[in-house]
DRENPA-3360 file (N, C-alpha, C; in nm, 2 decimals, always signed):
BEGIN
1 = XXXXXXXX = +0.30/-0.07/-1.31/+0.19/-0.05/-1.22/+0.08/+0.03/-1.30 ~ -0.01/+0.02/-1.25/-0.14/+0.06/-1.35/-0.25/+0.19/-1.23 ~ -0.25/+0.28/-1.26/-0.36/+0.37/-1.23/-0.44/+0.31/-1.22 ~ -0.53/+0.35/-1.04/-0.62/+0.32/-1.01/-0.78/+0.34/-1.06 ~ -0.74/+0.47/-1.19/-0.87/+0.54/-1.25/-0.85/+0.45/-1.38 ~ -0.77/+0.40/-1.40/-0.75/+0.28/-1.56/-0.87/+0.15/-1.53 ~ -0.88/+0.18/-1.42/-0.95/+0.02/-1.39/-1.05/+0.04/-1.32 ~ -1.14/-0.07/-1.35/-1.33/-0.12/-1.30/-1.32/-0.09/-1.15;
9 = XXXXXXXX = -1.39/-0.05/-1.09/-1.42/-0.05/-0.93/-1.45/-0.15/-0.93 ~ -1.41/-0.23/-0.81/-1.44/-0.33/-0.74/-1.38/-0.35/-0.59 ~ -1.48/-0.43/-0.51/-1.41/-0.44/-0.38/-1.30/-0.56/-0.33 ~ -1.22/-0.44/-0.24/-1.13/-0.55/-0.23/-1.18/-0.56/-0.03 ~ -1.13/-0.66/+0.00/-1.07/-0.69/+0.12/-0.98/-0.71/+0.21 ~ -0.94/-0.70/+0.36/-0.87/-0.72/+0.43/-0.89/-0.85/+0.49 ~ -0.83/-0.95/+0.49/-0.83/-1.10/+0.54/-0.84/-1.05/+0.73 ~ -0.72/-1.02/+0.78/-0.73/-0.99/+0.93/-0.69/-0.88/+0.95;
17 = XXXXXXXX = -0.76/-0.76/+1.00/-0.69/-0.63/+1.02/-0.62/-0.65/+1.17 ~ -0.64/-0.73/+1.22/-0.61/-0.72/+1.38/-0.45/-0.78/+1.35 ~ -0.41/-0.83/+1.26/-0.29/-0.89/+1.21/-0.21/-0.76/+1.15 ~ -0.24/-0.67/+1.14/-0.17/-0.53/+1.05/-0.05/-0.52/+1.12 ~ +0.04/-0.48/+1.03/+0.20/-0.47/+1.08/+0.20/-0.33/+1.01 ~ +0.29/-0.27/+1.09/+0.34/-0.14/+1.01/+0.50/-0.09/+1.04 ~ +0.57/-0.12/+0.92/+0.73/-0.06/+0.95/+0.76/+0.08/+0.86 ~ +0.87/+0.16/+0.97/+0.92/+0.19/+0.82/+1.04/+0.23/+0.82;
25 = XXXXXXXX = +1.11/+0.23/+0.73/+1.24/+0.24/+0.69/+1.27/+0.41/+0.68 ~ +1.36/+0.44/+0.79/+1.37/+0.58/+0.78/+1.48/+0.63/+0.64 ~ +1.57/+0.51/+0.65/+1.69/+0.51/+0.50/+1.61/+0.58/+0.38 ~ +1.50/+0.48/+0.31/+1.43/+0.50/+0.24/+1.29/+0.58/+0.22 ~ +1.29/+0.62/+0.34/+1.19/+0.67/+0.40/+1.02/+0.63/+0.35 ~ +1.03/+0.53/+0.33/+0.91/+0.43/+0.31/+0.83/+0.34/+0.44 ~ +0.70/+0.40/+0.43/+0.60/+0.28/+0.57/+0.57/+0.19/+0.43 ~ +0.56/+0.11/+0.56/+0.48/-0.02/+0.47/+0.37/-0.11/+0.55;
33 = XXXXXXXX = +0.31/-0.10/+0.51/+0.11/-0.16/+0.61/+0.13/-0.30/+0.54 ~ +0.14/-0.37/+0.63/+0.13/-0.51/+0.62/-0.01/-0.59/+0.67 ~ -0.11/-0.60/+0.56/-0.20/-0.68/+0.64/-0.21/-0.88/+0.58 ~ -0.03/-0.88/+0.52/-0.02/-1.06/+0.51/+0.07/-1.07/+0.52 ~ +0.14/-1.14/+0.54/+0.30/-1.17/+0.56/+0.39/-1.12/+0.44 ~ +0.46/-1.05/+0.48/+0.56/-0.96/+0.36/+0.59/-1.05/+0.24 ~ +0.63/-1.15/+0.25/+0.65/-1.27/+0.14/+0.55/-1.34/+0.05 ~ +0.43/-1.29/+0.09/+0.31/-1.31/+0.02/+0.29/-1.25/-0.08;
41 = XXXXXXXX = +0.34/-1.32/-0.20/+0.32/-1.25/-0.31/+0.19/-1.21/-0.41 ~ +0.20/-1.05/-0.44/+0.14/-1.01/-0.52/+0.09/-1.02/-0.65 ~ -0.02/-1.02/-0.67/-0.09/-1.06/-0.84/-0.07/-0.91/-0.88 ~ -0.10/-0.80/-0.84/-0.08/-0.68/-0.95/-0.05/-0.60/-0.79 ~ +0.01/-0.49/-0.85/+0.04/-0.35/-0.79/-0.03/-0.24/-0.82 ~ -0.09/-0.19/-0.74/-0.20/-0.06/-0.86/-0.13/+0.03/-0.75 ~ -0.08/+0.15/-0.85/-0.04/+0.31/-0.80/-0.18/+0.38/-0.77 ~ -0.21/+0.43/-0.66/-0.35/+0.51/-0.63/-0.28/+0.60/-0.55;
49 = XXXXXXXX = -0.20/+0.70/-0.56/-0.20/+0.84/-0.54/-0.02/+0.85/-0.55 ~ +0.03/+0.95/-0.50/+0.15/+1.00/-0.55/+0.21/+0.93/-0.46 ~ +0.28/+0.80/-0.54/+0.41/+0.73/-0.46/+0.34/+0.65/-0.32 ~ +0.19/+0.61/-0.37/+0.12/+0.51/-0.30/+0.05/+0.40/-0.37 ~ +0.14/+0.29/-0.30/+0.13/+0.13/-0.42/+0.03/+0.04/-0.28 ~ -0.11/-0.01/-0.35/-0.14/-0.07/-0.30/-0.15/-0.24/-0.38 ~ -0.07/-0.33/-0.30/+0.00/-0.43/-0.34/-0.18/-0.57/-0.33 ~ -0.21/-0.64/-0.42/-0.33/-0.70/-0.46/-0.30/-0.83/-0.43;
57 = XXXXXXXX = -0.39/-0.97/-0.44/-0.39/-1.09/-0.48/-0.54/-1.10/-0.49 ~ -0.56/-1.12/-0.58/-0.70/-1.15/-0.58/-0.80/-1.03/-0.54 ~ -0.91/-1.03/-0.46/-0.99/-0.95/-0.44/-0.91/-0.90/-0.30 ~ -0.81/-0.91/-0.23/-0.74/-0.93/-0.08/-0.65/-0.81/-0.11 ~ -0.66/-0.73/-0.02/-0.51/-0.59/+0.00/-0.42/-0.67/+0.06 ~ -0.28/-0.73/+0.04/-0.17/-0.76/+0.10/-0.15/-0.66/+0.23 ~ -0.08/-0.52/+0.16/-0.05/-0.46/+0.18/-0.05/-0.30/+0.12 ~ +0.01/-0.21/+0.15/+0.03/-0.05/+0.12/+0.18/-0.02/+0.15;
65 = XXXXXXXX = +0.28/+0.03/+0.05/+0.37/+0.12/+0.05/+0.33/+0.27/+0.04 ~ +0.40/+0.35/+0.12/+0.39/+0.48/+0.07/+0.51/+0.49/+0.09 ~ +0.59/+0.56/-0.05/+0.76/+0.59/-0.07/+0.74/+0.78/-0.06 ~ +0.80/+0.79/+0.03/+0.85/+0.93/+0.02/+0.74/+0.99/+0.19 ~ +0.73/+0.91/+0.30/+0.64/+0.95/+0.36/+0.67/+1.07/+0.42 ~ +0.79/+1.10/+0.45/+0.75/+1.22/+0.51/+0.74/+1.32/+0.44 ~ +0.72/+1.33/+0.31/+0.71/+1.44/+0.28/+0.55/+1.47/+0.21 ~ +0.47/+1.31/+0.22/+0.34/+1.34/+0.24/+0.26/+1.36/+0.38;
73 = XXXXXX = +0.34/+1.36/+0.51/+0.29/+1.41/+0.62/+0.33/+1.54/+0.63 ~ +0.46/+1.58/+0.54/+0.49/+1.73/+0.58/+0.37/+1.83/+0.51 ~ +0.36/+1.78/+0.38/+0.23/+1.83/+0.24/+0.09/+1.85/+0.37 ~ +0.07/+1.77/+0.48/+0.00/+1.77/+0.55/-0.04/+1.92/+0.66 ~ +0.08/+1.92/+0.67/+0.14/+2.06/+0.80/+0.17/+2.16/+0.78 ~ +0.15/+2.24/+0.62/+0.22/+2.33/+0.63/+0.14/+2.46/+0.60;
% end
């Protein structure tokens, strides 16, 4: 995965936000923002903050992982 500050600004897009899915796995304690069908695969993964992967094709955001969430809402509250 490549740092978000390694690379050219440019914009991306959301195809349909009214389509956004959001799960998350308490096991692994990962959300995951789905704005294309989970099976939609990705051209690159860029890491843009701590243990937040925002998943690409093209100029289009698939999607967003955040791994470890609760402990970036807890960093939130305390």
């Amino acid at each position: 995965m490549e740092q978000l500050a390694e690379r050219r600004p440019r914009k991306l897009f959301i195809r349909d936000v009214e389509k956004m899915r959001i799960e998350y796995d308490k096991q692994s304690d990962t959300l995951y923002i789905h704005f294309a069908e989970p099976e939609e695969e990705a051209e690159e993964a860029i890491l843009v903050g701590d243990n937040i992967v925002v998943r690409i094709r093209g100029d289009e955001v698939l999607g967003i992982t955040v791994m470890e969430f609760m402990r970036h809402v807890e960093q939130q509250y305390r």
